[in-house]
N, C-alpha and C positions, 0 to 999 in steps of 0.2 A: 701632468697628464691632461690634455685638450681633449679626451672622449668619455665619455662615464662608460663603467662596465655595465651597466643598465639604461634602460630605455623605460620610455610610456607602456602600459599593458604589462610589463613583464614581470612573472608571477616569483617574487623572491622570500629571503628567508634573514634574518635582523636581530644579532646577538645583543644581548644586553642582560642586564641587573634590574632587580628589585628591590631596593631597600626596605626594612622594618625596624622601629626601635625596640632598643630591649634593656634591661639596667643588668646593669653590673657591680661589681665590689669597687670601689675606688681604690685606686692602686696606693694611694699618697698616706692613706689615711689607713687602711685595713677594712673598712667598713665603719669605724670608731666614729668619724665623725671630726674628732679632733688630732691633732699632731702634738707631740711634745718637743720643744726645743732648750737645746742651750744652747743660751746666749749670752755670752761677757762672765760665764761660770756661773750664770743661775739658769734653772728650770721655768719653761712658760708650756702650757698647754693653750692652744689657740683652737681657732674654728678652722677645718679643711678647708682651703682655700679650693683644693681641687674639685671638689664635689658638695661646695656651696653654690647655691640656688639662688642670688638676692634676698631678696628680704627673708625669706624661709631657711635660710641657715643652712649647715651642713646635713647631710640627709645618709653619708657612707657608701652613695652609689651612686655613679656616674650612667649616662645615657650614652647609649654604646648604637651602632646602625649593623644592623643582620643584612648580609647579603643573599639572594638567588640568584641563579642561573637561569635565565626566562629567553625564547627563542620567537619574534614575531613573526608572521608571516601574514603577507597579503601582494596584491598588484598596487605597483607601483601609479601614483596618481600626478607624480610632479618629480622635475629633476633639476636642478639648481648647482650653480657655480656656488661654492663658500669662500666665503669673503677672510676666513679668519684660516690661518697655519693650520696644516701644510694644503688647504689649497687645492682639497678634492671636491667631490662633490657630494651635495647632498640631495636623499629621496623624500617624498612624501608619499605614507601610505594612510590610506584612510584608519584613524582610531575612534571614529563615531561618527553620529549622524552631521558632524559639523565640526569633526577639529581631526587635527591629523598628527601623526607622528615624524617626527624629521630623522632620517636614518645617516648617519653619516657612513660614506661609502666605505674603510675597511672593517666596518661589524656589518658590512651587507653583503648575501653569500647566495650562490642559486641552492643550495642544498641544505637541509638541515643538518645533517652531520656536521657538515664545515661550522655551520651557527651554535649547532650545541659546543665541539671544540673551544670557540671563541670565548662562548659566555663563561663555561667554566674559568676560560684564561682571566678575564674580566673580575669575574669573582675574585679569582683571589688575588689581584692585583688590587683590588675596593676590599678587600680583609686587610691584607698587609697596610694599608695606610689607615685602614680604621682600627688596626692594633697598633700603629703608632701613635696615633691621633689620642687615644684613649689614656695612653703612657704618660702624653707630654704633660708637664707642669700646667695648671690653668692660665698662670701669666709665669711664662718663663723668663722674662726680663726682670722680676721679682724675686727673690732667693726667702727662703722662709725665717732668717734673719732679720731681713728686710721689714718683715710684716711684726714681728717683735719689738724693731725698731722705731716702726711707723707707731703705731699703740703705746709705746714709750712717748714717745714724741707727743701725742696726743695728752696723755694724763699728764707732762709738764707742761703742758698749752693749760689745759685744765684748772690746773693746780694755780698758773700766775694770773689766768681770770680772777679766778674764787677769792686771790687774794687782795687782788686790784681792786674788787668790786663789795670785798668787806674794808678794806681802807677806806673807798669813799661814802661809806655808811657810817662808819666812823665818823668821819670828817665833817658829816651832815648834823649826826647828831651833836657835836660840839657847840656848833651854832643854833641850836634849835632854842628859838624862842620860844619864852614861859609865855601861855595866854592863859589868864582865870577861864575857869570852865564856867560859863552860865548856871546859873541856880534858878532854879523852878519856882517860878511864881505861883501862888496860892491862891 
């Protein structure tokens, strides 16, 4: 398309989404916090990897995004070629005394009907990927085996420090030269 369906002045109408966060139950976990696995025929109980937080640990609730349906309108202040797929154009309409909103041209409509339409479409096209998004594994390249395994790994790393490191205290003390202690003069 070489012509925008709008122009400078032209009073339009701009589908779009609000997001807001909200918490949820973590799917992985139940809300518990922890998972139980078997692994190699024994039982592990770990921390939810899905709905841990860094350093604060698992919490049993993940941060989930709430969508609206929100419809803008104003006149159009700027009209711009997009540089980025597929290639339409984009508006500027004034969103304050000094910053403006960029409308990309198919959620921009001369009517509100046509905008409300949209945003709803928008909506829930932003739920469906924020109920997948919510589902997915935290590191899905990671299998909860994995992380049993990792923690295994770790306590026999652990374990041949600890061991290393009283050998060579051993070994210290072996050679440890007798010194007379000083006696206190009167």
């Amino acid at each position: 398309m070489d012509k925008p369906r709008f122009n400078f002045g032209d009073y339009v109408f701009h589908a779009a989404v609000e997001g807001s966060t909200e918490w949820v139950t973590c799917p992985d976990c139940n809300g518990d916090g922890f998972v139980t696995i078997i692994y190699q025929g024994e039982t592990y109980t770990l921390d939810c990897e899905g709905c841990k937080r860094g350093y604060e640990g698992s919490s049993g609730r993940r941060e989930r995004y709430a969508y609206a349906p929100i419809v803008r309108e104003g006149i159009i202040e700027g009209v711009e070629k997009s540089s980025c797929e597929p290639y339409d154009f984009e508006y500027r309409l004034r969103a304050g005394s000094s910053s403006f909103w960029i409308l990309k041209e198919p959620d921009t409509f001369s009517t509100k009907e046509e905008a409300e339409a949209r945003a709803q479409i928008l909506k829930t096209e932003f739920d469906a990927r924020e109920a997948a998004r919510v589902l997915q594994k935290h590191k899905p390249d990671k299998s909860w085996a994995w992380n049993v395994g990792y923690h295994r790994r770790q306590i026999a790393d652990a374990q041949k420090t600890i061991e290393y490191a009283t050998l060579q205290l051993n070994a210290a003390r072996k050679h440890l030269k007798e010194t007379p202690c000083p006696t206190p003069e009167k």
